[in-house]
Predicted model as a PDB file, atoms N, CA, C, CB and O in Angstrom, pLDDT in the B-factor column:
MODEL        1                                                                  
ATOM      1  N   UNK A   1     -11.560 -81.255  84.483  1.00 84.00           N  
ATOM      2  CA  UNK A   1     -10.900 -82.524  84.562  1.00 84.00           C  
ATOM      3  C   UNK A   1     -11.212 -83.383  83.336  1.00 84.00           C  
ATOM      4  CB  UNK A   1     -11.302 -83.238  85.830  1.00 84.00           C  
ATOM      5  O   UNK A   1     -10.450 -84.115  82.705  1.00 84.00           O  
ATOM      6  N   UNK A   2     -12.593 -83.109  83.134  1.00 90.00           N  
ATOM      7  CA  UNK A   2     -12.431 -84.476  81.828  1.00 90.00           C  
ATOM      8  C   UNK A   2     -12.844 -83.505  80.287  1.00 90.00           C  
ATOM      9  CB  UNK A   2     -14.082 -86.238  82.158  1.00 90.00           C  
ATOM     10  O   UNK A   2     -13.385 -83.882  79.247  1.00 90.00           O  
ATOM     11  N   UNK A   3     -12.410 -82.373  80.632  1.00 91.00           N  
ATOM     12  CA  UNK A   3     -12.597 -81.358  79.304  1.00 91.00           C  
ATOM     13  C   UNK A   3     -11.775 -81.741  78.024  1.00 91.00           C  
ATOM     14  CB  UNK A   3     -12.093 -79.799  79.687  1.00 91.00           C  
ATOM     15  O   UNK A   3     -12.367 -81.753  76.945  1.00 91.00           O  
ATOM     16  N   UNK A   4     -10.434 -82.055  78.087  1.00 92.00           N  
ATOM     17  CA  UNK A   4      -9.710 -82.671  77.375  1.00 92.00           C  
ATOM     18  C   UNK A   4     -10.133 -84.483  76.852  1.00 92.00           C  
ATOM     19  CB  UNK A   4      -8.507 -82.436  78.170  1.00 92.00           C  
ATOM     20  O   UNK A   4      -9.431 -85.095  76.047  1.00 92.00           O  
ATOM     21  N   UNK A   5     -11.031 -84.911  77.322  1.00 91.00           N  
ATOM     22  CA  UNK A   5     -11.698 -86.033  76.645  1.00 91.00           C  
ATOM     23  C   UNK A   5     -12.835 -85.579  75.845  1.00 91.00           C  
ATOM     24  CB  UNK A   5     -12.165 -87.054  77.613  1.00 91.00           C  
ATOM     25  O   UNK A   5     -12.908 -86.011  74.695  1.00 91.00           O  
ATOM     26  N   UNK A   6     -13.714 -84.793  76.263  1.00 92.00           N  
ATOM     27  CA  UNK A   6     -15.348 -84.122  75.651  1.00 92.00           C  
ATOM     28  C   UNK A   6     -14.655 -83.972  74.066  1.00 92.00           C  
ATOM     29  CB  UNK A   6     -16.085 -82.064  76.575  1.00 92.00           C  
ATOM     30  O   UNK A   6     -14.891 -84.580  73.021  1.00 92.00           O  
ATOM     31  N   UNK A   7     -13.621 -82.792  74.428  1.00 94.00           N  
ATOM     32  CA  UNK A   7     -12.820 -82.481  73.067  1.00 94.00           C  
ATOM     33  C   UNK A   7     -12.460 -83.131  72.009  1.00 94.00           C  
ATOM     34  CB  UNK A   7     -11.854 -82.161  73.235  1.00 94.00           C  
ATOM     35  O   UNK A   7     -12.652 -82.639  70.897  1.00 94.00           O  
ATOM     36  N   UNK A   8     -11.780 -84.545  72.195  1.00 94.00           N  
ATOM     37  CA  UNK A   8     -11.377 -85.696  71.623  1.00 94.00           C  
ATOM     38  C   UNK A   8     -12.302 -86.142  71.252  1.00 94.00           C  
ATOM     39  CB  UNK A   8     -10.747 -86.505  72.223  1.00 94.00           C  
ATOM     40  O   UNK A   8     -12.495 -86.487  70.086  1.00 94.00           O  
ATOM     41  N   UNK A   9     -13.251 -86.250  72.368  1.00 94.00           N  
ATOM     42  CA  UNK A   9     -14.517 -87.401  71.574  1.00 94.00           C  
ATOM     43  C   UNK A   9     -15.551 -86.631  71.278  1.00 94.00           C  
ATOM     44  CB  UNK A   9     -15.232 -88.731  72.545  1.00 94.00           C  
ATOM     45  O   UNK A   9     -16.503 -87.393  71.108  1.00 94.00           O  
ATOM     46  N   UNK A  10     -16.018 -85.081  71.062  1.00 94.00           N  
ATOM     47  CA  UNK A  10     -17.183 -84.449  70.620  1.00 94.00           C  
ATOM     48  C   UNK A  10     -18.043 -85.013  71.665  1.00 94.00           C  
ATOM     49  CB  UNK A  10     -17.619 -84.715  69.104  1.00 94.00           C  
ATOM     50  O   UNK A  10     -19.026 -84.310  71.901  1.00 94.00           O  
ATOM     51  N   UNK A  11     -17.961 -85.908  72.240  1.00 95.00           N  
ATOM     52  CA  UNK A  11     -19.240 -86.248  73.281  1.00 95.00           C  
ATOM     53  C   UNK A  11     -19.899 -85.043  74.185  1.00 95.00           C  
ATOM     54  CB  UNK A  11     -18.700 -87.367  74.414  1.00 95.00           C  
ATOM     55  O   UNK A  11     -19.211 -84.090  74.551  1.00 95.00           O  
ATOM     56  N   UNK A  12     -21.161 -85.154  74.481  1.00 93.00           N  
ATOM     57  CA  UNK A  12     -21.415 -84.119  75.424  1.00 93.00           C  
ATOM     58  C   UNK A  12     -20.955 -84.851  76.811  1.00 93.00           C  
ATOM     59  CB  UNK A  12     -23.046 -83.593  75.378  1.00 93.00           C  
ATOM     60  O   UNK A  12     -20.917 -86.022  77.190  1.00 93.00           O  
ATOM     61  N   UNK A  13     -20.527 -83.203  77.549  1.00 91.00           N  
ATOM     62  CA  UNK A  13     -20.098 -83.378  79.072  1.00 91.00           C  
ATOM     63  C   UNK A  13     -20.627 -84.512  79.816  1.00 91.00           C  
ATOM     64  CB  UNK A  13     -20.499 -82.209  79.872  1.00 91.00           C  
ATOM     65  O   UNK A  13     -19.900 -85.384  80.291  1.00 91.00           O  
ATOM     66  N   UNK A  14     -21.977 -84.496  79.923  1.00 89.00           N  
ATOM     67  CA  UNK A  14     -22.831 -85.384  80.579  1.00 89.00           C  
ATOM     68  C   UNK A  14     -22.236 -86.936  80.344  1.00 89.00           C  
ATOM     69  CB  UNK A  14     -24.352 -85.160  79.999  1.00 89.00           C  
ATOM     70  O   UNK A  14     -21.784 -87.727  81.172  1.00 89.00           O  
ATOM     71  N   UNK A  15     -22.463 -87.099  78.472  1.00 92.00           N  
ATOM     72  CA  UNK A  15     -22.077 -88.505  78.759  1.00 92.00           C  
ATOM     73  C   UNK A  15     -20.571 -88.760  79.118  1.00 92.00           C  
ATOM     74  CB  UNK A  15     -22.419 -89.337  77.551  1.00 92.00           C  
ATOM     75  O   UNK A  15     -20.341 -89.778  79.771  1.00 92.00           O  
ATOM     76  N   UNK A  16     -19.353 -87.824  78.711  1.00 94.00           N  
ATOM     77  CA  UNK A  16     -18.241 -88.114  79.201  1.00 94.00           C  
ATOM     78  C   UNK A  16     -18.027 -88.295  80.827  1.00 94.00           C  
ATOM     79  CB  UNK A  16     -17.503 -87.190  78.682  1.00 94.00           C  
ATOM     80  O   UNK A  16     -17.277 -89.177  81.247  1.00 94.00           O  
ATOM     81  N   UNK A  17     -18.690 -87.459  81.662  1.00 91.00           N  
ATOM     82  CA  UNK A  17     -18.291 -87.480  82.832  1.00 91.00           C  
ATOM     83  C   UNK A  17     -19.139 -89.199  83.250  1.00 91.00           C  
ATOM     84  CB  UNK A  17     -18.774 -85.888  83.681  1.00 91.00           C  
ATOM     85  O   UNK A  17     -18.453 -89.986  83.901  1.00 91.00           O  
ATOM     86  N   UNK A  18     -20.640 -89.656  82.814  1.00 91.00           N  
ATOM     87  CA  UNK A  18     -21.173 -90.765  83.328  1.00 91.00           C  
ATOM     88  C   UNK A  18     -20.161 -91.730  82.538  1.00 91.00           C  
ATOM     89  CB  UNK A  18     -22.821 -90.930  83.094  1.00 91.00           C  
ATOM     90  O   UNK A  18     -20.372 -92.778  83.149  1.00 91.00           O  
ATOM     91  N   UNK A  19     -19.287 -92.013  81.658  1.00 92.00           N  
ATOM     92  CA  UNK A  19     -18.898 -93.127  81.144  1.00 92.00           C  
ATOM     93  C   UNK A  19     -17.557 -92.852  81.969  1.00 92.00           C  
ATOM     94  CB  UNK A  19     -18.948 -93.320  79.472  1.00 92.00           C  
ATOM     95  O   UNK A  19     -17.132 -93.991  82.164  1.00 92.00           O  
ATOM     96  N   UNK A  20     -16.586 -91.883  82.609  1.00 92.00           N  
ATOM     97  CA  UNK A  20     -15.527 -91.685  83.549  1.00 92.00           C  
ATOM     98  C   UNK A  20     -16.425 -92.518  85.351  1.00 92.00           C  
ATOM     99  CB  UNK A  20     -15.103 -89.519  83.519  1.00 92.00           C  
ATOM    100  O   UNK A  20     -15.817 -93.361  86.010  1.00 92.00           O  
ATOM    101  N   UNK A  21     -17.353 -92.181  85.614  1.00 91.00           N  
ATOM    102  CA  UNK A  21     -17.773 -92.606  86.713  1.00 91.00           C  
ATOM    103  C   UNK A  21     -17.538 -94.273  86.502  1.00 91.00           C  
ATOM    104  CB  UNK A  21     -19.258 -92.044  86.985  1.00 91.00           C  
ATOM    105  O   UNK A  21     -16.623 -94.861  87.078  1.00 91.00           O  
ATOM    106  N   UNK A  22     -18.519 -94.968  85.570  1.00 91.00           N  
ATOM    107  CA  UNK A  22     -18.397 -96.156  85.425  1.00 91.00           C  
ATOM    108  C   UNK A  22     -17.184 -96.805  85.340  1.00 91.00           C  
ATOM    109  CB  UNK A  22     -18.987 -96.384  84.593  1.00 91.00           C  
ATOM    110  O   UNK A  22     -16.989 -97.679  86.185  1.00 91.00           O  
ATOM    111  N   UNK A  23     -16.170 -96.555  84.385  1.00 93.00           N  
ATOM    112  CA  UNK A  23     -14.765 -96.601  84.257  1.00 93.00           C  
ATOM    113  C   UNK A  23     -13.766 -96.614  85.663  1.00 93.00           C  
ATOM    114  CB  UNK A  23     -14.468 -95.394  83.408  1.00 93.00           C  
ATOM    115  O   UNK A  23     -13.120 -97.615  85.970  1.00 93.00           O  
ATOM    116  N   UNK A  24     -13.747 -95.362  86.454  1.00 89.00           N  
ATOM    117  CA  UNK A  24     -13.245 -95.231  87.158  1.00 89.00           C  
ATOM    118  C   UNK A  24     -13.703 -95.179  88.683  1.00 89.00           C  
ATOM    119  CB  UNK A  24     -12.808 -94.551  86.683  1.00 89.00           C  
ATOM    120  O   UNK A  24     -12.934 -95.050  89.636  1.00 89.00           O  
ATOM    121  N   UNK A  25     -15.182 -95.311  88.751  1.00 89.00           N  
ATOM    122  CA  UNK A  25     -15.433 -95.007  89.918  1.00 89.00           C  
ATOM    123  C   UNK A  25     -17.104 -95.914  90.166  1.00 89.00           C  
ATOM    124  CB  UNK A  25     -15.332 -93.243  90.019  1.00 89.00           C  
ATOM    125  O   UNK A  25     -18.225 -95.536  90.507  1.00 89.00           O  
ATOM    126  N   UNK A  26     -16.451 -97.363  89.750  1.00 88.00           N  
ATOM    127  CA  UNK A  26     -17.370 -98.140  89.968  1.00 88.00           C  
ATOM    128  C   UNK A  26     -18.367 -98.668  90.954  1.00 88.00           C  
ATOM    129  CB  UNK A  26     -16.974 -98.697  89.728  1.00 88.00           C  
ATOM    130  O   UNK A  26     -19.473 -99.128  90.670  1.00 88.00           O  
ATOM    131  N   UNK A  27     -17.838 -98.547  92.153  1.00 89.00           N  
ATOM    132  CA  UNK A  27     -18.462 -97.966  93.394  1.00 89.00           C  
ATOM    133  C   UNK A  27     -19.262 -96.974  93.823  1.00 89.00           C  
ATOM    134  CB  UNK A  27     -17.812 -97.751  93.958  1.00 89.00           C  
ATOM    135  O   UNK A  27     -19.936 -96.977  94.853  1.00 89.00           O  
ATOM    136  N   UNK A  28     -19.153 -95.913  92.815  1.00 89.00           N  
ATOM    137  CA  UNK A  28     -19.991 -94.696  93.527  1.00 89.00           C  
ATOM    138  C   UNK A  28     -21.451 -95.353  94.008  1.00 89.00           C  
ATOM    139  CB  UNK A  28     -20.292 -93.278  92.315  1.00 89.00           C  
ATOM    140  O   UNK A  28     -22.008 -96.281  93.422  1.00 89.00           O  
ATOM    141  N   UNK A  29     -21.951 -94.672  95.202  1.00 91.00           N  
ATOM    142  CA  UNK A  29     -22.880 -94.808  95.192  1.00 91.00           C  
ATOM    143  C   UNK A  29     -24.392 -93.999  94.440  1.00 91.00           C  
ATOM    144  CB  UNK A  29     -22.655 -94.925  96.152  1.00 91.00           C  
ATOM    145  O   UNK A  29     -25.574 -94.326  94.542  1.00 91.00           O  
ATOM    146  N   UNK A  30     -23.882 -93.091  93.844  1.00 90.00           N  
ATOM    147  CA  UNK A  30     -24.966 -92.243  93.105  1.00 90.00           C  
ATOM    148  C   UNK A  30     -24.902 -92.593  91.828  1.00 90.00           C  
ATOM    149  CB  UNK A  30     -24.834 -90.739  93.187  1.00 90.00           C  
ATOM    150  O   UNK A  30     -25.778 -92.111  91.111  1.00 90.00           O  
ATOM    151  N   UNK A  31     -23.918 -93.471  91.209  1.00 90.00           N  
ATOM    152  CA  UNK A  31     -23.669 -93.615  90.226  1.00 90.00           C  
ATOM    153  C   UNK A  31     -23.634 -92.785  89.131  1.00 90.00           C  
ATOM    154  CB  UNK A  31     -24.113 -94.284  90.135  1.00 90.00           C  
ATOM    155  O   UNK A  31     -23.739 -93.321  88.028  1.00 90.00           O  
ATOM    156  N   UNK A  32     -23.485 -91.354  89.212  1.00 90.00           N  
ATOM    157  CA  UNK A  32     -22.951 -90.292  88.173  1.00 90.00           C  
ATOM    158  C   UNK A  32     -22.120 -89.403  88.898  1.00 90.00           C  
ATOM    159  CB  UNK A  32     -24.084 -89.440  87.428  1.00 90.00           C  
ATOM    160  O   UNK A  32     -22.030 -89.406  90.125  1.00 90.00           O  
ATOM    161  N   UNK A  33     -21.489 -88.611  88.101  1.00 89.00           N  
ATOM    162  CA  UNK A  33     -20.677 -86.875  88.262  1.00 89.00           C  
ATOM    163  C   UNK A  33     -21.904 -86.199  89.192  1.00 89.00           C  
ATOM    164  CB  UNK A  33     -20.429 -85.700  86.290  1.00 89.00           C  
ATOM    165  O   UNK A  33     -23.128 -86.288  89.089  1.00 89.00           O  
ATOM    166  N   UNK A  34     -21.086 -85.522  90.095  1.00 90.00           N  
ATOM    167  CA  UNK A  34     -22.512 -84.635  90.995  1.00 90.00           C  
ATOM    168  C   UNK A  34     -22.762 -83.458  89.884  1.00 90.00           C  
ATOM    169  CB  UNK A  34     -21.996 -83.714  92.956  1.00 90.00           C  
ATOM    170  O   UNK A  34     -22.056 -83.284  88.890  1.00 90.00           O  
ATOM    171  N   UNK A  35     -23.680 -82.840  90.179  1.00 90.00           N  
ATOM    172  CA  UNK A  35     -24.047 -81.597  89.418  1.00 90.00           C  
ATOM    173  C   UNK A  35     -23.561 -80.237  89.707  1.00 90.00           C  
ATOM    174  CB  UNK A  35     -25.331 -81.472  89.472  1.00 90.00           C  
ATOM    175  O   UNK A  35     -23.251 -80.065  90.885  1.00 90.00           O  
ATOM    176  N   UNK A  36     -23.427 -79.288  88.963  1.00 90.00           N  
ATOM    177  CA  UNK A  36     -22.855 -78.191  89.390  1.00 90.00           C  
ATOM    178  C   UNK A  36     -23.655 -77.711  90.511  1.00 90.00           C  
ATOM    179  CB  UNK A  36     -22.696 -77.254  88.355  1.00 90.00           C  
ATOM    180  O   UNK A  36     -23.154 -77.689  91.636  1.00 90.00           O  
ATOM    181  N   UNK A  37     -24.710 -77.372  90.332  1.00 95.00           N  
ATOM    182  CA  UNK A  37     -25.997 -77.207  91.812  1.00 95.00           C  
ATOM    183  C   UNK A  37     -25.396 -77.890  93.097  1.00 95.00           C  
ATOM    184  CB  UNK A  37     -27.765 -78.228  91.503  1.00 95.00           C  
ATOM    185  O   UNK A  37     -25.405 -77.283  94.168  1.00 95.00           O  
ATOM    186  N   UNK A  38     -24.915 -79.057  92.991  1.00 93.00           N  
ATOM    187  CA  UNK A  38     -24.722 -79.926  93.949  1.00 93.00           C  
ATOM    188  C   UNK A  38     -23.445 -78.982  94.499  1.00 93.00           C  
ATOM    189  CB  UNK A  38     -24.498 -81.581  93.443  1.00 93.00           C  
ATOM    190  O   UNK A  38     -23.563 -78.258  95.487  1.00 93.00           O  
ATOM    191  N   UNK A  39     -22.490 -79.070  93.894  1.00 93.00           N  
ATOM    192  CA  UNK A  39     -21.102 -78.568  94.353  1.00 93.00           C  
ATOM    193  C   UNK A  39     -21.802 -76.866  94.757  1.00 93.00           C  
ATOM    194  CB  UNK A  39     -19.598 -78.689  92.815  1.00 93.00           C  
ATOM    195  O   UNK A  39     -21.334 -76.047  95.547  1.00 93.00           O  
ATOM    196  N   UNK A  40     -22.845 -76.767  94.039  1.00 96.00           N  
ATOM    197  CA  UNK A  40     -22.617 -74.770  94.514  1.00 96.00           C  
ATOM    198  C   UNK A  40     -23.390 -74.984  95.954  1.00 96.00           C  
ATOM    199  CB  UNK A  40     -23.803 -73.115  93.133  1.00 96.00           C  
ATOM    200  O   UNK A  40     -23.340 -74.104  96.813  1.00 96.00           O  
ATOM    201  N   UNK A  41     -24.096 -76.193  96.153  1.00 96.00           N  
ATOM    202  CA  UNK A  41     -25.173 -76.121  97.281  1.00 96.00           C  
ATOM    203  C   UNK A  41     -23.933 -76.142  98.207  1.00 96.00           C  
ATOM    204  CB  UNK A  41     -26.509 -77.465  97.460  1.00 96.00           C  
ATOM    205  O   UNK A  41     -23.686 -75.125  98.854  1.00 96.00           O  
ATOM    206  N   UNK A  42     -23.072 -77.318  98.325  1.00 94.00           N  
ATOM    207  CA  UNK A  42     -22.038 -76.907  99.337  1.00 94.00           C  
ATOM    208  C   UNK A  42     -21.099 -76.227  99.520  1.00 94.00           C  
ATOM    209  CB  UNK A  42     -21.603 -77.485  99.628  1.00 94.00           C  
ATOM    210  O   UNK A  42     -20.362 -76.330 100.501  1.00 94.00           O  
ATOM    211  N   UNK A  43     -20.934 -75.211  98.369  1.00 94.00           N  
ATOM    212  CA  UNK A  43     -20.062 -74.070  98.678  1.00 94.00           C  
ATOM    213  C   UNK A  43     -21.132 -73.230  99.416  1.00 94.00           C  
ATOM    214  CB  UNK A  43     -19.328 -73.309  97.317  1.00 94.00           C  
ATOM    215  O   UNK A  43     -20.445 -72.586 100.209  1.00 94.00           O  
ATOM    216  N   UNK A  44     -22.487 -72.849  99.618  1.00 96.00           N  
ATOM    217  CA  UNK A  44     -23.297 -72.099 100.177  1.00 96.00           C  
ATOM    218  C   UNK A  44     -23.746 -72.420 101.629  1.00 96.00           C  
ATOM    219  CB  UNK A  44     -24.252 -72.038  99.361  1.00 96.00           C  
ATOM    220  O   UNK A  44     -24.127 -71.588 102.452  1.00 96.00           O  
ATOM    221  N   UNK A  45     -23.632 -73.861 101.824  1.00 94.00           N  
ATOM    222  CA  UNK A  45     -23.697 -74.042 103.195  1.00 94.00           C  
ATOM    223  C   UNK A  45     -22.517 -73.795 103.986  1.00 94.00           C  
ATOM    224  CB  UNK A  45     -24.091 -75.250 103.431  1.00 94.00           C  
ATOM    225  O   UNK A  45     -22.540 -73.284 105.106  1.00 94.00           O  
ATOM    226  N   UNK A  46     -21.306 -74.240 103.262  1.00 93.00           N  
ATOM    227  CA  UNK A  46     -19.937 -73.794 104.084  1.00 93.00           C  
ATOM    228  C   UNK A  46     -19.404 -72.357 104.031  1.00 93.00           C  
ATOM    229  CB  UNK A  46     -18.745 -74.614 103.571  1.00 93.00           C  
ATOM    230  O   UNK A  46     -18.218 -72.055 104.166  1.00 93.00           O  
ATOM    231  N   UNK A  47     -20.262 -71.636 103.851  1.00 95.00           N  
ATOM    232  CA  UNK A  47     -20.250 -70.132 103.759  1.00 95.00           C  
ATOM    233  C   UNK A  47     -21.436 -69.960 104.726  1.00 95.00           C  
ATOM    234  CB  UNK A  47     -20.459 -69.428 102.144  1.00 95.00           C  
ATOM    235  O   UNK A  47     -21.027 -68.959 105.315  1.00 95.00           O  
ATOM    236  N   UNK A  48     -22.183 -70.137 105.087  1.00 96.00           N  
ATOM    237  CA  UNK A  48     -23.365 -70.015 105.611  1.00 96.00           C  
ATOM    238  C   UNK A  48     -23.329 -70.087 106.889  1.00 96.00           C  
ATOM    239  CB  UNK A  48     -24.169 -70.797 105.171  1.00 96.00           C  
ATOM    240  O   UNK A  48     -22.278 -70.597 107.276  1.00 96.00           O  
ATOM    241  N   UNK A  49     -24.225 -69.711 107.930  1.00 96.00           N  
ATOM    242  CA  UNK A  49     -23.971 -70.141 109.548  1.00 96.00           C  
ATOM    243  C   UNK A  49     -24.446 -71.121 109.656  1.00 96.00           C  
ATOM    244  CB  UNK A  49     -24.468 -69.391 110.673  1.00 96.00           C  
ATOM    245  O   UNK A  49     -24.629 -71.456 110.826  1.00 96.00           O  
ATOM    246  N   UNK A  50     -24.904 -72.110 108.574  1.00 95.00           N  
ATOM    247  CA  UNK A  50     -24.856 -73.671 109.016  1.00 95.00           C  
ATOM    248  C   UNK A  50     -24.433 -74.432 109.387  1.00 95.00           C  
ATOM    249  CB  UNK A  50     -24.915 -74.244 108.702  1.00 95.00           C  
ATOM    250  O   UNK A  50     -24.763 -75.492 109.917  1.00 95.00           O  
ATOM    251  N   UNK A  51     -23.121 -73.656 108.984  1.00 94.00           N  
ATOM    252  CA  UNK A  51     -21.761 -74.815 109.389  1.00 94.00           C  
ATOM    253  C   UNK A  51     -21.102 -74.360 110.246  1.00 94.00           C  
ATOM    254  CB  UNK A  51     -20.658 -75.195 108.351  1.00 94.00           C  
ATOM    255  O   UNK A  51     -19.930 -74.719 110.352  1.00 94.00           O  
ATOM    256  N   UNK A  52     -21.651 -73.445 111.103  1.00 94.00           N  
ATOM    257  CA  UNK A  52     -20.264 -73.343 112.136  1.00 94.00           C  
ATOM    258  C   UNK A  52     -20.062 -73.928 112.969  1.00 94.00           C  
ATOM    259  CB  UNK A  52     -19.987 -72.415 112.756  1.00 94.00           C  
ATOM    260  O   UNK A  52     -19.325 -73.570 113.888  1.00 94.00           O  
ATOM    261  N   UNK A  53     -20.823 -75.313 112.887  1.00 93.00           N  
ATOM    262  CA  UNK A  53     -20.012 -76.331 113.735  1.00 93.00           C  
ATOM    263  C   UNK A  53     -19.115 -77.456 112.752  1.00 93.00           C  
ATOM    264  CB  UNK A  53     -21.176 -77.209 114.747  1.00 93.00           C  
ATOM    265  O   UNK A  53     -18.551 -78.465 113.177  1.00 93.00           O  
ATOM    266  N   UNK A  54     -19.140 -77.156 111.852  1.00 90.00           N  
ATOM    267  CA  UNK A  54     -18.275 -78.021 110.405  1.00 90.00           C  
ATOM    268  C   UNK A  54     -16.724 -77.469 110.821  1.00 90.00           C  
ATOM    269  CB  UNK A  54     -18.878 -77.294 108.298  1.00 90.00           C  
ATOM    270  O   UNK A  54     -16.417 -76.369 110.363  1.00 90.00           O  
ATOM    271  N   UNK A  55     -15.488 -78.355 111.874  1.00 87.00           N  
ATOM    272  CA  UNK A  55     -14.338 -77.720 111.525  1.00 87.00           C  
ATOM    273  C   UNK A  55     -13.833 -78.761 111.002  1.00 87.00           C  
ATOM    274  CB  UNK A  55     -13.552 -77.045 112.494  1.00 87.00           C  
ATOM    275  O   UNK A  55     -14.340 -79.876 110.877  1.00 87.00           O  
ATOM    276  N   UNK A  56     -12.410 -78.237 110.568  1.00 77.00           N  
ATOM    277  CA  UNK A  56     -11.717 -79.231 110.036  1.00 77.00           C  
ATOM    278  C   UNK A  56     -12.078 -80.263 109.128  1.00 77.00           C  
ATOM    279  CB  UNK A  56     -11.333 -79.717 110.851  1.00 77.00           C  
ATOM    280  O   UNK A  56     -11.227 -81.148 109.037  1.00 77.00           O  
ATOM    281  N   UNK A  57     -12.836 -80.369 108.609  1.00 80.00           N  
ATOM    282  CA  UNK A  57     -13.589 -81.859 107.685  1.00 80.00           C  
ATOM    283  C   UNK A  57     -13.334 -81.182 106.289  1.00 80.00           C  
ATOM    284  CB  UNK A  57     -15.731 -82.321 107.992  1.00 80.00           C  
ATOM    285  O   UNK A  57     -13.417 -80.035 105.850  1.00 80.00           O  
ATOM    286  N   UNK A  58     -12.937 -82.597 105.718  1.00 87.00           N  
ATOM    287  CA  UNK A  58     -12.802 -82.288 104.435  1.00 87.00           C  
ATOM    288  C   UNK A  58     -13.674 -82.648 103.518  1.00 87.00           C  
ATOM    289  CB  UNK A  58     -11.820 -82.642 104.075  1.00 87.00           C  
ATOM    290  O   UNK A  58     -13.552 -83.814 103.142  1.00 87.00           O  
ATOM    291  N   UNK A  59     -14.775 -81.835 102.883  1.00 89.00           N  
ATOM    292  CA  UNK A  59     -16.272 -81.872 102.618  1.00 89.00           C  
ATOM    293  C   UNK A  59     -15.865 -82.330 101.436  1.00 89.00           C  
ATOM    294  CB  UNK A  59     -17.297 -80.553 102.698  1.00 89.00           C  
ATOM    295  O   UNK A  59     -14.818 -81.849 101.003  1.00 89.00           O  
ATOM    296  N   UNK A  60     -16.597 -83.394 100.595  1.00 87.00           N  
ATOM    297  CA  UNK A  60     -16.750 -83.959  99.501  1.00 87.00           C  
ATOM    298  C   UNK A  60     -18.170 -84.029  98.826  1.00 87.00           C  
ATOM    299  CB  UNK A  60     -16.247 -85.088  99.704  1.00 87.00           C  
ATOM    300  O   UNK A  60     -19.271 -84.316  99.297  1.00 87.00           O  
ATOM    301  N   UNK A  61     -17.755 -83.655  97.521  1.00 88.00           N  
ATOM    302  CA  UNK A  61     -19.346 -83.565  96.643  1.00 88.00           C  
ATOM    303  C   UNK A  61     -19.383 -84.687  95.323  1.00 88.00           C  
ATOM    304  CB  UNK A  61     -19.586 -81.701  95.817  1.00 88.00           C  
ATOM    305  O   UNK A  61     -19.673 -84.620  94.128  1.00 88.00           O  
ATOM    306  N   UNK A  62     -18.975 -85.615  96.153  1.00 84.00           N  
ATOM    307  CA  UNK A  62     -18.827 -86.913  95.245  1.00 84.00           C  
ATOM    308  C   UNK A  62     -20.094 -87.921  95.207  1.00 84.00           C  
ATOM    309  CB  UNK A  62     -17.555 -87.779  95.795  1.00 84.00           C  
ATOM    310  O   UNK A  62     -20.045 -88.756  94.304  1.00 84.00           O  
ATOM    311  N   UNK A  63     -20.885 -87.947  95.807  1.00 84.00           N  
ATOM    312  CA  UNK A  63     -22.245 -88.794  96.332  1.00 84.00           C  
ATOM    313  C   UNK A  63     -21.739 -89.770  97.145  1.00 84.00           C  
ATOM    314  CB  UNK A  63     -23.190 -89.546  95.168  1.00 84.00           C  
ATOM    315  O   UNK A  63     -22.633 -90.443  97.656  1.00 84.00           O  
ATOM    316  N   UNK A  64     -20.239 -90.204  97.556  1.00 84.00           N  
ATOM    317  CA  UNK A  64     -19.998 -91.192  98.317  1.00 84.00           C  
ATOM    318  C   UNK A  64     -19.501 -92.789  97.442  1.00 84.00           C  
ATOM    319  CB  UNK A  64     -21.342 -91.234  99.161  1.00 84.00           C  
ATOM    320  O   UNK A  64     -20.011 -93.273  96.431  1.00 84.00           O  
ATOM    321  N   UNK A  65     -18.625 -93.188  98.073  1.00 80.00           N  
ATOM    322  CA  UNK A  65     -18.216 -94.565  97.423  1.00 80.00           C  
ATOM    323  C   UNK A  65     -18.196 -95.919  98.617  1.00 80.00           C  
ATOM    324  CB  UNK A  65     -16.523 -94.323  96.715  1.00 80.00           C  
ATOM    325  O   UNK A  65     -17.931 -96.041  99.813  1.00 80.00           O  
ATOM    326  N   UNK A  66     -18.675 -96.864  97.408  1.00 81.00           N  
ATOM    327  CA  UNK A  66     -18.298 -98.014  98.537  1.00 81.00           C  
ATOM    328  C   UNK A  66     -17.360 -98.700  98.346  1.00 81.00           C  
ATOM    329  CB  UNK A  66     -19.170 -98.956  98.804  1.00 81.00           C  
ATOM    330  O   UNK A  66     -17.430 -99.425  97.353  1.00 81.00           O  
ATOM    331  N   UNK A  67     -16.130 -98.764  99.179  1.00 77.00           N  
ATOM    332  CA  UNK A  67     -14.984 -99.543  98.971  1.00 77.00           C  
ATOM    333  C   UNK A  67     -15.047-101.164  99.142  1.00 77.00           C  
ATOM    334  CB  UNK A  67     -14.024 -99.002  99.872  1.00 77.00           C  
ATOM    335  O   UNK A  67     -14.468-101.897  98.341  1.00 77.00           O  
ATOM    336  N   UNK A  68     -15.736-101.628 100.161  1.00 71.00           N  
ATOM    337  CA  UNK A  68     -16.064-102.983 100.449  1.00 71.00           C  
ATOM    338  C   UNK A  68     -17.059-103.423 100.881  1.00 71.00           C  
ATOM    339  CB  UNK A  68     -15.445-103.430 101.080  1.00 71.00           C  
ATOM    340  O   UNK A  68     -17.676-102.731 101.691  1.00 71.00           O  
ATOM    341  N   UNK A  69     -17.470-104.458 100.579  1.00 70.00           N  
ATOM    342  CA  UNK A  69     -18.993-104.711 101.634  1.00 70.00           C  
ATOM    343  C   UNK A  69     -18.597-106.090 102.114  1.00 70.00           C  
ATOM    344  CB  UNK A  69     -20.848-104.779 100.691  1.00 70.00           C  
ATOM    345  O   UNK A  69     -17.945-106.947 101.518  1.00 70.00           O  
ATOM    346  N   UNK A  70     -19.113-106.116 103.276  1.00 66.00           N  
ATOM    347  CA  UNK A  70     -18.334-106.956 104.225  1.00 66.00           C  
ATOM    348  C   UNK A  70     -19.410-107.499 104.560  1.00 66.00           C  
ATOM    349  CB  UNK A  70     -17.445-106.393 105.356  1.00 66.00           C  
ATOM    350  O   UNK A  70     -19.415-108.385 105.414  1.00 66.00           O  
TER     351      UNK A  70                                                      
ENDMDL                                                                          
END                                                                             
């Protein structure tokens, strides 16, 4: 997704994806890009008999956002 910016700007991955979070995803609560580890940890649990009570949900490896605080 943000390979075509790294390119443009020589930046490394890391800082392109943390300056896209800030930019676009000012809310996150982890405040960076998750890590590849992160995304492989939950491809391994949803393969795993951990989850066989996980139906239907649509699993996200985003760290979570806050839309409003009330």
């Amino acid at each position: 997704m943000l390979r075509e910016q790294q390119t443009k700007s020589g930046a490394p991955m890391e800082q392109v994806a943390a300056e896209f979070v800030m930019a676009k995803r000012p809310s996150s609560i982890i405040q960076r890009a998750a890590t590849v580890e992160e995304v492989a940890n939950l491809a391994v649990y949803v393969a795993s008999p951990l989850s066989s009570a996980t139906t239907g949900a649509a699993l996200r490896v985003d760290g979570g956002v806050v839309e409003t605080i009330a």
